[in-house]
PQR file with spaces between the fields and no chain letter, atoms N, CA, C, O and H, PARSE charges and radii, in Angstrom:
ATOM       1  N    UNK     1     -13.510  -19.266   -7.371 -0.4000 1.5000
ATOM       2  CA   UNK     1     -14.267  -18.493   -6.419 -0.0000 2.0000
ATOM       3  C    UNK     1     -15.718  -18.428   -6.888  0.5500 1.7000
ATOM       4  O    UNK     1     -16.007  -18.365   -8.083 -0.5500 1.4000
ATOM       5  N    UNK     2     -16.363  -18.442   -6.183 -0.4000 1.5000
ATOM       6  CA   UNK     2     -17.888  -18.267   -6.575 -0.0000 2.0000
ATOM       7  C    UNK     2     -18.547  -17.362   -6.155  0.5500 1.7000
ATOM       8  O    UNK     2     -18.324  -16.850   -5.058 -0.5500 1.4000
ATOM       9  H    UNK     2     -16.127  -18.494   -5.213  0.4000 1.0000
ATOM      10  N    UNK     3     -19.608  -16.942   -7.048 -0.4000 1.5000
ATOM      11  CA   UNK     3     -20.283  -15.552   -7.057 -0.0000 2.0000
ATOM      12  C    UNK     3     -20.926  -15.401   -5.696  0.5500 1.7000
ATOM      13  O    UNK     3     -21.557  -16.222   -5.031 -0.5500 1.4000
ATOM      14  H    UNK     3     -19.788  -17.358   -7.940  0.4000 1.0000
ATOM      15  N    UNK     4     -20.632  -14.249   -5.471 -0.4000 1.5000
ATOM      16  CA   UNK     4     -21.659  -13.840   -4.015 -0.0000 2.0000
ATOM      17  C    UNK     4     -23.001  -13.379   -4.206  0.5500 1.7000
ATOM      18  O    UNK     4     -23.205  -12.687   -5.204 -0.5500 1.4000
ATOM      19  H    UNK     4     -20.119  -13.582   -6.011  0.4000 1.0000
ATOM      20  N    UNK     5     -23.782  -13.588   -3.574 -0.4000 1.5000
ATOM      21  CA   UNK     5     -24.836  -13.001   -3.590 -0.0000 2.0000
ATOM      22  C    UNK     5     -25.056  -11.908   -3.100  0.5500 1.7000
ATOM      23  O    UNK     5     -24.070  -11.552   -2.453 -0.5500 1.4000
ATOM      24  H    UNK     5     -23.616  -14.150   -2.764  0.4000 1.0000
ATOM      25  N    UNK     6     -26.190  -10.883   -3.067 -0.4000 1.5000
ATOM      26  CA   UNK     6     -26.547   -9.338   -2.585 -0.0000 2.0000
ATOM      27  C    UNK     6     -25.933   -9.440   -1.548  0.5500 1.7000
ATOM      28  O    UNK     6     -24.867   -8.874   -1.308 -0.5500 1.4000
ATOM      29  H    UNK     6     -26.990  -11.172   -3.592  0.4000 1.0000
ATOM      30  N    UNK     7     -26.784  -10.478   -0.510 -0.4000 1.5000
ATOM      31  CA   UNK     7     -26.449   -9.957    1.150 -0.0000 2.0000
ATOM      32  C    UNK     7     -25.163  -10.432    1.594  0.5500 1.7000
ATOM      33  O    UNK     7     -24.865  -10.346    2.786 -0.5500 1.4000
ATOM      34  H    UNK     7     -27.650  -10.938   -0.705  0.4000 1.0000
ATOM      35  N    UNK     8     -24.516  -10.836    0.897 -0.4000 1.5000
ATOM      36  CA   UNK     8     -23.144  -11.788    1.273 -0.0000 2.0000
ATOM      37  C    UNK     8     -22.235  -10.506    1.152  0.5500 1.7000
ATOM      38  O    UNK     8     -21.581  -10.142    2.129 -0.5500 1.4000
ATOM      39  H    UNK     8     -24.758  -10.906   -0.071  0.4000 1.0000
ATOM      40  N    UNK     9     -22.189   -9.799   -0.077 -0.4000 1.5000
ATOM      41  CA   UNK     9     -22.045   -8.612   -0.576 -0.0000 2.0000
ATOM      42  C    UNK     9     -21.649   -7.121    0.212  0.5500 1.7000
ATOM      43  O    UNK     9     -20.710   -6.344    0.384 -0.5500 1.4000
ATOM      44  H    UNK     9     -22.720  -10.095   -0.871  0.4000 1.0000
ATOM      45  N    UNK    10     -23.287   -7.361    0.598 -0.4000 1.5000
ATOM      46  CA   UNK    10     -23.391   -6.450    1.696 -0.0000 2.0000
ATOM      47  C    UNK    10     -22.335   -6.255    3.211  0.5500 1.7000
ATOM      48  O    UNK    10     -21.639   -5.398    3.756 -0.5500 1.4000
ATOM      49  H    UNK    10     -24.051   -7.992    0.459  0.4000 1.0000
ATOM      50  N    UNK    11     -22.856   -7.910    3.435 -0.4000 1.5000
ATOM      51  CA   UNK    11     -22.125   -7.834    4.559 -0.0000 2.0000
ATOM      52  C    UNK    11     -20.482   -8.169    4.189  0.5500 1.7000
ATOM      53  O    UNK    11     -19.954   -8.521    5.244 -0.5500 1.4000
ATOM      54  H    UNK    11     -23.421   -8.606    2.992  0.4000 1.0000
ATOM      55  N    UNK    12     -19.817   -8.180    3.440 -0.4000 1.5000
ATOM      56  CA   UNK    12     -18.402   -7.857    3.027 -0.0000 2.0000
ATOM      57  C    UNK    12     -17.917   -6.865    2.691  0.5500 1.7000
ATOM      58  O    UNK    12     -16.703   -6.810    2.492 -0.5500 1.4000
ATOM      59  H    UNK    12     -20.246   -7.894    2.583  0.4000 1.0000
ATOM      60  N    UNK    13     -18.816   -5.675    2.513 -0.4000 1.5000
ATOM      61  CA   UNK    13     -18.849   -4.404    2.462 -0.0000 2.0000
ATOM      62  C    UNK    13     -18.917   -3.777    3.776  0.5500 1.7000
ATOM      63  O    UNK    13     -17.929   -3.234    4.271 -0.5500 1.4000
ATOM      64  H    UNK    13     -19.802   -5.719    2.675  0.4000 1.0000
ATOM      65  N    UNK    14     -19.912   -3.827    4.287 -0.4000 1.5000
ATOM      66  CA   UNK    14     -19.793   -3.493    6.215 -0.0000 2.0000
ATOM      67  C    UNK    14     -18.417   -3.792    6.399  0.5500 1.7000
ATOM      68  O    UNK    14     -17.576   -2.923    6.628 -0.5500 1.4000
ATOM      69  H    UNK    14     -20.714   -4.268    3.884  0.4000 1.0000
ATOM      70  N    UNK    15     -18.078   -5.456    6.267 -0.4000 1.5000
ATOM      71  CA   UNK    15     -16.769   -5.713    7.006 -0.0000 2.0000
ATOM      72  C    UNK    15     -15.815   -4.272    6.575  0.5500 1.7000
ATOM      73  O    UNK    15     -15.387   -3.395    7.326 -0.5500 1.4000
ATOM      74  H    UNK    15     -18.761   -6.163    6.081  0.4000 1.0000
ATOM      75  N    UNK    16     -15.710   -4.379    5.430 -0.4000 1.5000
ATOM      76  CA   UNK    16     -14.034   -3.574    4.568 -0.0000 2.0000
ATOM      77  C    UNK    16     -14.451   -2.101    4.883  0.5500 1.7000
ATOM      78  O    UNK    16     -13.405   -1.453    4.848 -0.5500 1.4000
ATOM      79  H    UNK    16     -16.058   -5.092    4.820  0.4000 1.0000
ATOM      80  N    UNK    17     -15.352   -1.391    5.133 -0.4000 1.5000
ATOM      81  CA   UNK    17     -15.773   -0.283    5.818 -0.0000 2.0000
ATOM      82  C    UNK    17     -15.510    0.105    7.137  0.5500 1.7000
ATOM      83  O    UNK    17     -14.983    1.125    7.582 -0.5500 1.4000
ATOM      84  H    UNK    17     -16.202   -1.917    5.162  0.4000 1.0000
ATOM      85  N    UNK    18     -16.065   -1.093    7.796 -0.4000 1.5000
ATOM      86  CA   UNK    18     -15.466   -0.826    9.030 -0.0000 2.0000
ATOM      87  C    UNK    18     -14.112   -1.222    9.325  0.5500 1.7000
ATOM      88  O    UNK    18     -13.686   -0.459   10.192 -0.5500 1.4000
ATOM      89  H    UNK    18     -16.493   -1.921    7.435  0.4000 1.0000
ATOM      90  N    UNK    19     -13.452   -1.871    9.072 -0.4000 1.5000
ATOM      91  CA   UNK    19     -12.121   -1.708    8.914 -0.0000 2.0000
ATOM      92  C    UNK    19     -11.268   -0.713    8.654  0.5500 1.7000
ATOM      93  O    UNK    19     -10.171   -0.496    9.171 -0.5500 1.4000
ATOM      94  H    UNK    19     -13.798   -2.490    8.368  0.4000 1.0000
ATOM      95  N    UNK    20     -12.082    0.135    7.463 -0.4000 1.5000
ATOM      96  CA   UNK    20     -10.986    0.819    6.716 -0.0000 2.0000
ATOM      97  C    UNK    20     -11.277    2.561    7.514  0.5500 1.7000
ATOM      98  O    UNK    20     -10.477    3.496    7.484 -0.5500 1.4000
ATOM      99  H    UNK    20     -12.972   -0.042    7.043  0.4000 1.0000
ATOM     100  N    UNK    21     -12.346    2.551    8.023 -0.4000 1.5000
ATOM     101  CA   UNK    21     -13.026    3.962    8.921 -0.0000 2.0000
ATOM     102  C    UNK    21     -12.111    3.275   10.624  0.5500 1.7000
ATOM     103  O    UNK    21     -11.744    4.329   11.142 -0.5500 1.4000
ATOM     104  H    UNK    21     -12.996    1.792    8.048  0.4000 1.0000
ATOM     105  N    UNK    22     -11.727    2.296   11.425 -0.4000 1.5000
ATOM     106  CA   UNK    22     -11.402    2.211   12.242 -0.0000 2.0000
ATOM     107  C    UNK    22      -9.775    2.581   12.254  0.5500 1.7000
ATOM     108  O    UNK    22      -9.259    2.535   13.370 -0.5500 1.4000
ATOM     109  H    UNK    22     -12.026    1.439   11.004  0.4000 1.0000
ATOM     110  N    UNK    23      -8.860    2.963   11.073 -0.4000 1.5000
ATOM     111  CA   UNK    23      -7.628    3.666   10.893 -0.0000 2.0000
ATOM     112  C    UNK    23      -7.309    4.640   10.443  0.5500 1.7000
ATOM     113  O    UNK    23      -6.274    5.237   10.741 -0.5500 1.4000
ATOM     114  H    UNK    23      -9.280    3.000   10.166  0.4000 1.0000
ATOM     115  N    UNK    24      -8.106    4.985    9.659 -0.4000 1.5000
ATOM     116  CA   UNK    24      -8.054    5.782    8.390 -0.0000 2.0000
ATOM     117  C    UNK    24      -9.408    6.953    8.104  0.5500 1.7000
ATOM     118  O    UNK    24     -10.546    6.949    8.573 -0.5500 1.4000
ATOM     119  H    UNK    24      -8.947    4.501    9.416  0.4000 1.0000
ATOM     120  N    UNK    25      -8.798    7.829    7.224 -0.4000 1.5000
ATOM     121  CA   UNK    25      -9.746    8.656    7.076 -0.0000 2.0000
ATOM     122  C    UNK    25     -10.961    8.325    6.074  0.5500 1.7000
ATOM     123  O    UNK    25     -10.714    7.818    4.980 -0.5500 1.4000
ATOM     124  H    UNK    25      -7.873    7.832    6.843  0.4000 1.0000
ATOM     125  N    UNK    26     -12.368    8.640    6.495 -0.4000 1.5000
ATOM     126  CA   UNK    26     -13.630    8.193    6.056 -0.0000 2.0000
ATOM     127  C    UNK    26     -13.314    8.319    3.861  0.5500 1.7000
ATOM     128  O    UNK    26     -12.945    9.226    3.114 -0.5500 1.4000
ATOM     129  H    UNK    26     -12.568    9.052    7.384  0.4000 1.0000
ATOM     130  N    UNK    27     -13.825    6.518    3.610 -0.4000 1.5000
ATOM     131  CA   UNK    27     -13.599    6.697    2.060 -0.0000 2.0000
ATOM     132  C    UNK    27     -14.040    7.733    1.001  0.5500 1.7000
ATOM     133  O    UNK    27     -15.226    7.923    1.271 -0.5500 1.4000
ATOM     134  H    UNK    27     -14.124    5.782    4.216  0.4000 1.0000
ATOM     135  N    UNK    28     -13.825    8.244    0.297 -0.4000 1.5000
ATOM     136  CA   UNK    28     -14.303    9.163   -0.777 -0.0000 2.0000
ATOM     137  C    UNK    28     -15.416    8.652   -1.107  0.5500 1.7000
ATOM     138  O    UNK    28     -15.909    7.537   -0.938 -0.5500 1.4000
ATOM     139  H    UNK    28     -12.862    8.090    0.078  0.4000 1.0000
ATOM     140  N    UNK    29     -15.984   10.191   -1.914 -0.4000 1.5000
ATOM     141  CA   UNK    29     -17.367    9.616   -2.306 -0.0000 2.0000
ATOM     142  C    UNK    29     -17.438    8.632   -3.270  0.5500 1.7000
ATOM     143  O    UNK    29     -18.525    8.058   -3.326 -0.5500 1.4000
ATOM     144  H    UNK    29     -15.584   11.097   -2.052  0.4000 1.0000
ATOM     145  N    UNK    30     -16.607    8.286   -4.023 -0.4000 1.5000
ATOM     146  CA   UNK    30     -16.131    8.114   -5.393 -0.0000 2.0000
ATOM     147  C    UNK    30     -15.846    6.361   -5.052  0.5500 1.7000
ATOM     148  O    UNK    30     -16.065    5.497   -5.901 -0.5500 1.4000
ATOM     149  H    UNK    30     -15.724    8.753   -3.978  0.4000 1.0000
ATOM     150  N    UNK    31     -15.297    6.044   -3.584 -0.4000 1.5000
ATOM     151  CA   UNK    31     -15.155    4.911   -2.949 -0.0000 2.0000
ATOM     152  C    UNK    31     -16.315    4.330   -2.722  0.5500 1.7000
ATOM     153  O    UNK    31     -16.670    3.206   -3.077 -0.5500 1.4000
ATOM     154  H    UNK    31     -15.119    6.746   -2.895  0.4000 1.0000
ATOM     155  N    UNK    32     -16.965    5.216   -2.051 -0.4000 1.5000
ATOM     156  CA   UNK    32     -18.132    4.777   -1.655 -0.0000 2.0000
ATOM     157  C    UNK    32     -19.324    4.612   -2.821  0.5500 1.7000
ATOM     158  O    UNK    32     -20.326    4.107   -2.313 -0.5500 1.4000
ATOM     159  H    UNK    32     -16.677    6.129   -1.762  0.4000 1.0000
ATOM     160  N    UNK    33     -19.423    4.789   -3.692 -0.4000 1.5000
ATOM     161  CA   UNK    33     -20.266    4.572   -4.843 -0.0000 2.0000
ATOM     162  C    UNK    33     -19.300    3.427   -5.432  0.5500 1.7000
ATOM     163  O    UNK    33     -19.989    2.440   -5.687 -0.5500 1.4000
ATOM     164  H    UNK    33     -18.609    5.199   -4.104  0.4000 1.0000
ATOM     165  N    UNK    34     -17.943    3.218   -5.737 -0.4000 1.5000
ATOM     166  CA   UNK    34     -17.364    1.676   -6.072 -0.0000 2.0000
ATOM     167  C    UNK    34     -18.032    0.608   -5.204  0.5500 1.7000
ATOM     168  O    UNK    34     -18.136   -0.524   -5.676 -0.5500 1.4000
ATOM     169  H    UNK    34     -17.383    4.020   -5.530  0.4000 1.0000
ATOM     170  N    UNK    35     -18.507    0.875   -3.945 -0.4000 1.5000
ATOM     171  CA   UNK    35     -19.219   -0.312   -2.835 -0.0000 2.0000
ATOM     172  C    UNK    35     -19.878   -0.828   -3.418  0.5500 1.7000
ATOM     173  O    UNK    35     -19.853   -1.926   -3.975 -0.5500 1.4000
ATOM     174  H    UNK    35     -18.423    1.795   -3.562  0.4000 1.0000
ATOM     175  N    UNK    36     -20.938    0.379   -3.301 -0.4000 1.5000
ATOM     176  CA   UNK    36     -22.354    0.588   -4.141 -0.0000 2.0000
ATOM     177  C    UNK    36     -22.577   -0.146   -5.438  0.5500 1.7000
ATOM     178  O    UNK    36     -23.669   -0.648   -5.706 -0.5500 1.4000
ATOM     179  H    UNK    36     -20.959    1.271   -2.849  0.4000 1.0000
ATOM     180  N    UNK    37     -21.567   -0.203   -6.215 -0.4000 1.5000
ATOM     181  CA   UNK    37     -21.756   -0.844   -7.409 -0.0000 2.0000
ATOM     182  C    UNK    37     -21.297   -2.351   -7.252  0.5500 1.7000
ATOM     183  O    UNK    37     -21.654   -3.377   -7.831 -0.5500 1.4000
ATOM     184  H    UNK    37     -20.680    0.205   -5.998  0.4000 1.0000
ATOM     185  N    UNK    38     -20.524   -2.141   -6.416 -0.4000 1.5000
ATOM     186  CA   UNK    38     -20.010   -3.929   -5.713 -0.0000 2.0000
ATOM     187  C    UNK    38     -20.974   -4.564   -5.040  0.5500 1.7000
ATOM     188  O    UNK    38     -20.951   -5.794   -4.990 -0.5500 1.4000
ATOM     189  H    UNK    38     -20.234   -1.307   -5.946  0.4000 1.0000
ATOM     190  N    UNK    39     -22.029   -3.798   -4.380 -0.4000 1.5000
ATOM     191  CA   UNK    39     -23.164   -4.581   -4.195 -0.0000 2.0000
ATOM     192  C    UNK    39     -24.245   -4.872   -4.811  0.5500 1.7000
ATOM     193  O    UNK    39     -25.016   -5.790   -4.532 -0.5500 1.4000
ATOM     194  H    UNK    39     -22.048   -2.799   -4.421  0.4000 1.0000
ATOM     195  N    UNK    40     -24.337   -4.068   -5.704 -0.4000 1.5000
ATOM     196  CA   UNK    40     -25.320   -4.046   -6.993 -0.0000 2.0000
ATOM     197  C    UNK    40     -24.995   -5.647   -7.706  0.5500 1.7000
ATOM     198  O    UNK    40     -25.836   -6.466   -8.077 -0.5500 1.4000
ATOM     199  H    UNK    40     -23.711   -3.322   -5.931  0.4000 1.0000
ATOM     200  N    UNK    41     -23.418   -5.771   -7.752 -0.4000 1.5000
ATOM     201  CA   UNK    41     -23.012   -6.528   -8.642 -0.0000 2.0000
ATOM     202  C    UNK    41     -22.561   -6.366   -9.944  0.5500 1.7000
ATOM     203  O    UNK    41     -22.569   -7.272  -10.778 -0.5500 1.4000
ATOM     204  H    UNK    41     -22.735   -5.105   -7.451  0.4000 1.0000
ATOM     205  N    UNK    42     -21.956   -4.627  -10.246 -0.4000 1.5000
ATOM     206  CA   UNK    42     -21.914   -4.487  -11.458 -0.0000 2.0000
ATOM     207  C    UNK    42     -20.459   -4.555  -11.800  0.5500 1.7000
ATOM     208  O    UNK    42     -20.030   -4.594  -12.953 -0.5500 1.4000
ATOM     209  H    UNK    42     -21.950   -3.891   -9.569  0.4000 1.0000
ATOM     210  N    UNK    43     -19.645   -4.567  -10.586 -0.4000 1.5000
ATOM     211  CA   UNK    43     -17.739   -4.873  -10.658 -0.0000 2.0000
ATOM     212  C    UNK    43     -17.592   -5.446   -9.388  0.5500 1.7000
ATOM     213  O    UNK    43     -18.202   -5.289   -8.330 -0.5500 1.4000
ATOM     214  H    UNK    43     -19.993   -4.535   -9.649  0.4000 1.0000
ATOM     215  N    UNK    44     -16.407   -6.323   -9.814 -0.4000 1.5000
ATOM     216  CA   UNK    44     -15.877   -6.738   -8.771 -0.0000 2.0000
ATOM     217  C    UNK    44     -14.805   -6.571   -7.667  0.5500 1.7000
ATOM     218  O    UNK    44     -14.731   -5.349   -7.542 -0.5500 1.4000
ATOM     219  H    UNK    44     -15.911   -6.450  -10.673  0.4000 1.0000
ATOM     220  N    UNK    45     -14.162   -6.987   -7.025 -0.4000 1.5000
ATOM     221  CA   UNK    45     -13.470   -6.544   -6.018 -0.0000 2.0000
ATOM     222  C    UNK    45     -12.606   -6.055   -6.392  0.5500 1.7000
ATOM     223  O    UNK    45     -12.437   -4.869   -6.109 -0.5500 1.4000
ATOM     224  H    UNK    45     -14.221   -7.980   -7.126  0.4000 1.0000
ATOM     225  N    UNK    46     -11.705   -6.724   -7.165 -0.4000 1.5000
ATOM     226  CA   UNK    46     -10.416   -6.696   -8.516 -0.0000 2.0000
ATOM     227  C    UNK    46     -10.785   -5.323   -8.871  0.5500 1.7000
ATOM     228  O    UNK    46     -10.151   -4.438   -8.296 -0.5500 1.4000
ATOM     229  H    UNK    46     -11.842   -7.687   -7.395  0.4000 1.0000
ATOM     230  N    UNK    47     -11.626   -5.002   -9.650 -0.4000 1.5000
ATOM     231  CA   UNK    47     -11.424   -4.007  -10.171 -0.0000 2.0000
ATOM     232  C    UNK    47     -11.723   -2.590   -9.241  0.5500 1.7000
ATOM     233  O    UNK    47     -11.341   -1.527   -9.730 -0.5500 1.4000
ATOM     234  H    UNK    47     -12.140   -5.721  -10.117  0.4000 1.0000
ATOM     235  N    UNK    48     -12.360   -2.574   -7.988 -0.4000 1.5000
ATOM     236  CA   UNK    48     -12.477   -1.687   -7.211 -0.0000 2.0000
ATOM     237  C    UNK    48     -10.895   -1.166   -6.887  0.5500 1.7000
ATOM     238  O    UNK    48     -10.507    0.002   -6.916 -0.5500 1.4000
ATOM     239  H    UNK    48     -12.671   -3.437   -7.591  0.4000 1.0000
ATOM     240  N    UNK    49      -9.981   -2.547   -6.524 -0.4000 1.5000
ATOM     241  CA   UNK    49      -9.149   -2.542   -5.734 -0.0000 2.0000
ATOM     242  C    UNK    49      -8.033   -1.895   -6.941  0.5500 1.7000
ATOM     243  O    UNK    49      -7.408   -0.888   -6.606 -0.5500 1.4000
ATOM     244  H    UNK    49     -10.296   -3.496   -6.500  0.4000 1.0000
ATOM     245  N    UNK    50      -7.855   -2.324   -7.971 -0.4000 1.5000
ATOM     246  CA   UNK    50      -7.011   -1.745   -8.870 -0.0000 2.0000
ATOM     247  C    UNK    50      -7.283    0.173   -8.582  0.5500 1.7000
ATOM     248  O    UNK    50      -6.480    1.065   -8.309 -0.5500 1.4000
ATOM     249  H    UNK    50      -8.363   -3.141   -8.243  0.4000 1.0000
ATOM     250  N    UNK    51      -9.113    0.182   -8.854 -0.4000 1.5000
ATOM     251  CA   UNK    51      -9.110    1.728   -9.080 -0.0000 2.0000
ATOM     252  C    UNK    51      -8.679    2.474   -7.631  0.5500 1.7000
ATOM     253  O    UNK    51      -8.265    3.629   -7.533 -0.5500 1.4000
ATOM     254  H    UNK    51      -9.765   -0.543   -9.076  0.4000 1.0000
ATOM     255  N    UNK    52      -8.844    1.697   -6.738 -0.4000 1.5000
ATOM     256  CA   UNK    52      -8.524    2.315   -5.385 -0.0000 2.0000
ATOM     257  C    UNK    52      -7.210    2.971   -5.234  0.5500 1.7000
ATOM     258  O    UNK    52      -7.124    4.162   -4.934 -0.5500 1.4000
ATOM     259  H    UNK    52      -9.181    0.758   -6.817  0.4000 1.0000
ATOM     260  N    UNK    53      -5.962    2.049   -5.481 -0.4000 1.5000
ATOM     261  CA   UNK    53      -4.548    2.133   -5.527 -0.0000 2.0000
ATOM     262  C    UNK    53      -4.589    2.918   -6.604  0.5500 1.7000
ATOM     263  O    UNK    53      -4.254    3.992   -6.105 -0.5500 1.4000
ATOM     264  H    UNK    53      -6.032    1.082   -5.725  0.4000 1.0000
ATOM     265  N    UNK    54      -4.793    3.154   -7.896 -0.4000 1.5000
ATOM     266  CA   UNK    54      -4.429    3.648   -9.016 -0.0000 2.0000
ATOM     267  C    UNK    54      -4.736    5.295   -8.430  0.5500 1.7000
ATOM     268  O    UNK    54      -3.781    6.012   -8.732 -0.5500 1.4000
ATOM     269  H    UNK    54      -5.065    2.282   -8.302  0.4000 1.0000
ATOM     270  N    UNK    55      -5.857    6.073   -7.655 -0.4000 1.5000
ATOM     271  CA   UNK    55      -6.375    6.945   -7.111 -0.0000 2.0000
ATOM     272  C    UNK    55      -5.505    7.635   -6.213  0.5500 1.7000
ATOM     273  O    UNK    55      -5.270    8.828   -6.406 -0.5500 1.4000
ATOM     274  H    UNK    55      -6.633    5.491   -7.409  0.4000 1.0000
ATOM     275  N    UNK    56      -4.911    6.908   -5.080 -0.4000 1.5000
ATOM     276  CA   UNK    56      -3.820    6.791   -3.914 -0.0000 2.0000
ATOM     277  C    UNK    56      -2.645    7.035   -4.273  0.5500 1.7000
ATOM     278  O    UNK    56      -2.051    8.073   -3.981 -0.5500 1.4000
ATOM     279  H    UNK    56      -5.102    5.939   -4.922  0.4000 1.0000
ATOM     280  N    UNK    57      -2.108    5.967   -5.048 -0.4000 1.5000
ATOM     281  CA   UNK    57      -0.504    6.254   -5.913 -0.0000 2.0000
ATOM     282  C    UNK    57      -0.649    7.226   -6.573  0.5500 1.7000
ATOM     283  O    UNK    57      -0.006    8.198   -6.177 -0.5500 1.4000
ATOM     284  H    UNK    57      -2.590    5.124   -5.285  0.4000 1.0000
ATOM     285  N    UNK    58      -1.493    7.424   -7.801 -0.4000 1.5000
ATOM     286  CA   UNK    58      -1.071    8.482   -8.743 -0.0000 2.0000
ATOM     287  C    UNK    58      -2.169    9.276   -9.076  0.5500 1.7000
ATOM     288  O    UNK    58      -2.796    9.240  -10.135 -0.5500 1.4000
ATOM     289  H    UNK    58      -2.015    6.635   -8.123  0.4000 1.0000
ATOM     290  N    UNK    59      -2.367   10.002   -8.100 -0.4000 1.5000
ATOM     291  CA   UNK    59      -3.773   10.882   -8.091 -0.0000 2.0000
ATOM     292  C    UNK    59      -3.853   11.627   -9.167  0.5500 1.7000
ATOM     293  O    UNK    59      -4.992   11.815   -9.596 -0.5500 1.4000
ATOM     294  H    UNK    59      -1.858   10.031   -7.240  0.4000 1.0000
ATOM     295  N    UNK    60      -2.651   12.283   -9.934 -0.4000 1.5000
ATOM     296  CA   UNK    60      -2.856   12.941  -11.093 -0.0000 2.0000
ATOM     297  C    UNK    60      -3.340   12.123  -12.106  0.5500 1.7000
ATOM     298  O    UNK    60      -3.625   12.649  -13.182 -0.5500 1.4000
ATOM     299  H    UNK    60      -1.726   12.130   -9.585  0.4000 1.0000
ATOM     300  N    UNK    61      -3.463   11.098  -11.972 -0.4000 1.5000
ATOM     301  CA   UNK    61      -3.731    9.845  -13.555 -0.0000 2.0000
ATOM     302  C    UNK    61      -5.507    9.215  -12.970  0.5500 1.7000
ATOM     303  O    UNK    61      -6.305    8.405  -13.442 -0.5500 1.4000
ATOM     304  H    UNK    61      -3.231   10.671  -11.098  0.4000 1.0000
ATOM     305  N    UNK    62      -5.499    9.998  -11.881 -0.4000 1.5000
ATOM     306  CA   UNK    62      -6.672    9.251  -11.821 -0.0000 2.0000
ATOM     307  C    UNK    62      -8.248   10.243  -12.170  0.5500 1.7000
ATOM     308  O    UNK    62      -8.813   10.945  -11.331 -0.5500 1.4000
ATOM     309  H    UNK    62      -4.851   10.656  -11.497  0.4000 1.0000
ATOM     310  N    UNK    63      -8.613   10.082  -13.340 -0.4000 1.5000
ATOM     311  CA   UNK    63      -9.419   11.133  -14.310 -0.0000 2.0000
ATOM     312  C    UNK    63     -10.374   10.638  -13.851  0.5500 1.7000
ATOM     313  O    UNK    63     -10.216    9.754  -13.009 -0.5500 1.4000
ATOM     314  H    UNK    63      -8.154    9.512  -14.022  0.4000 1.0000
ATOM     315  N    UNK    64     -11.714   11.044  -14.251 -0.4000 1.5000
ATOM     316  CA   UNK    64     -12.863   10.792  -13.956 -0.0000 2.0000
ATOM     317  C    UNK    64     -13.524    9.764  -15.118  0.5500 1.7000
ATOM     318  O    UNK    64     -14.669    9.313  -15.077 -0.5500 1.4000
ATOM     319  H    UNK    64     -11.842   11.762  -14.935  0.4000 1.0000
ATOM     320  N    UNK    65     -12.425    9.481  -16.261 -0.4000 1.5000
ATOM     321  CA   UNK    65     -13.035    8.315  -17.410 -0.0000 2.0000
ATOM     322  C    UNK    65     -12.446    7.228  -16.653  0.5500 1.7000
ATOM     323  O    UNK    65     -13.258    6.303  -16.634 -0.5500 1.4000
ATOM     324  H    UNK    65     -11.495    9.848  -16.294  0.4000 1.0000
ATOM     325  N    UNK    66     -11.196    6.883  -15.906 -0.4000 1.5000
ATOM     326  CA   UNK    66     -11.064    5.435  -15.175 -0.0000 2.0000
ATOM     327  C    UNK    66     -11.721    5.755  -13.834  0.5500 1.7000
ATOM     328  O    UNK    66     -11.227    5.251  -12.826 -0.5500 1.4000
ATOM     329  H    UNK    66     -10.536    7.635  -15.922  0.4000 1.0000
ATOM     330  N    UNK    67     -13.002    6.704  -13.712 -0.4000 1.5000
ATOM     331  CA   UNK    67     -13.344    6.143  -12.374 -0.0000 2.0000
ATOM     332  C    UNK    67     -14.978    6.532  -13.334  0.5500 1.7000
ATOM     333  O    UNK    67     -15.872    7.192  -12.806 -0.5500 1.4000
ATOM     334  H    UNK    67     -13.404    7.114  -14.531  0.4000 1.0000
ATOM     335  N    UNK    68     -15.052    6.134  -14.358 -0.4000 1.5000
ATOM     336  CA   UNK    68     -16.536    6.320  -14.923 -0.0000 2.0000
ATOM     337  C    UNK    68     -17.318    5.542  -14.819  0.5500 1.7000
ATOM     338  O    UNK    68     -18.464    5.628  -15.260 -0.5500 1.4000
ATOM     339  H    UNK    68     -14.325    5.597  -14.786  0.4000 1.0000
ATOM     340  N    UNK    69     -16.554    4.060  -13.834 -0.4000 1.5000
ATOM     341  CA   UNK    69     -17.542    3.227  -13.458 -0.0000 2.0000
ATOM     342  C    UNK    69     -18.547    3.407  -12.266  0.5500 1.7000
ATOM     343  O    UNK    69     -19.396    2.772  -11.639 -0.5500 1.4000
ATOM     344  H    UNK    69     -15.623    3.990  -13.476  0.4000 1.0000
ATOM     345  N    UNK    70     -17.882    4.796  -12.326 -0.4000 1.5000
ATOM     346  CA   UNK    70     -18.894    5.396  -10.817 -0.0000 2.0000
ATOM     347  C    UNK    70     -20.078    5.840  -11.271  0.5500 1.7000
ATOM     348  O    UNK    70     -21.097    6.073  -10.621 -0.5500 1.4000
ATOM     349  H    UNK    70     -17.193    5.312  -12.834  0.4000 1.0000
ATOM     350  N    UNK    71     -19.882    5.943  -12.442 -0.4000 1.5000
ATOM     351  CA   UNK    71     -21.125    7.841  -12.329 -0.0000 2.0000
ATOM     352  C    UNK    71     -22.071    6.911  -13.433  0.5500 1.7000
ATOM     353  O    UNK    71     -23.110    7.377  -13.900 -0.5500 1.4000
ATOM     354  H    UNK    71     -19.054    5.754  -12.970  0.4000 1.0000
């Protein structure tokens, strides 16, 4: 797979946003700063998507040191 660039980024972010706001209730803030850093370029999808589910399934395990890639 090859690296995306900013605006490629961007607009793969719009996409999975609007998707995920057209079923579901609007993402956490905590989601929404994982974007943020996905468009920056500082993590990748993989690891958004791990912290996403890990948050969802087992909300008690999900501390603020495995989501410290936010802050």
């Amino acid at each position: 797979m090859t690296e995306k660039n900013k605006e490629e980024r961007i607009a793969l972010a719009n996409k999975a946003l609007a998707i995920s706001l057209s079923g579901a209730e609007p993402p956490s803030p905590e989601v929404l700063e994982l974007v943020n850093q996905y468009i920056e370029g500082n993590v990748e999808l993989e690891q958004i998507q791990q912290l996403v589910i890990q948050k969802y399934t087992h909300p008690e395990g999900a501390t603020q040191n495995e989501w410290s890639i936010c802050w």
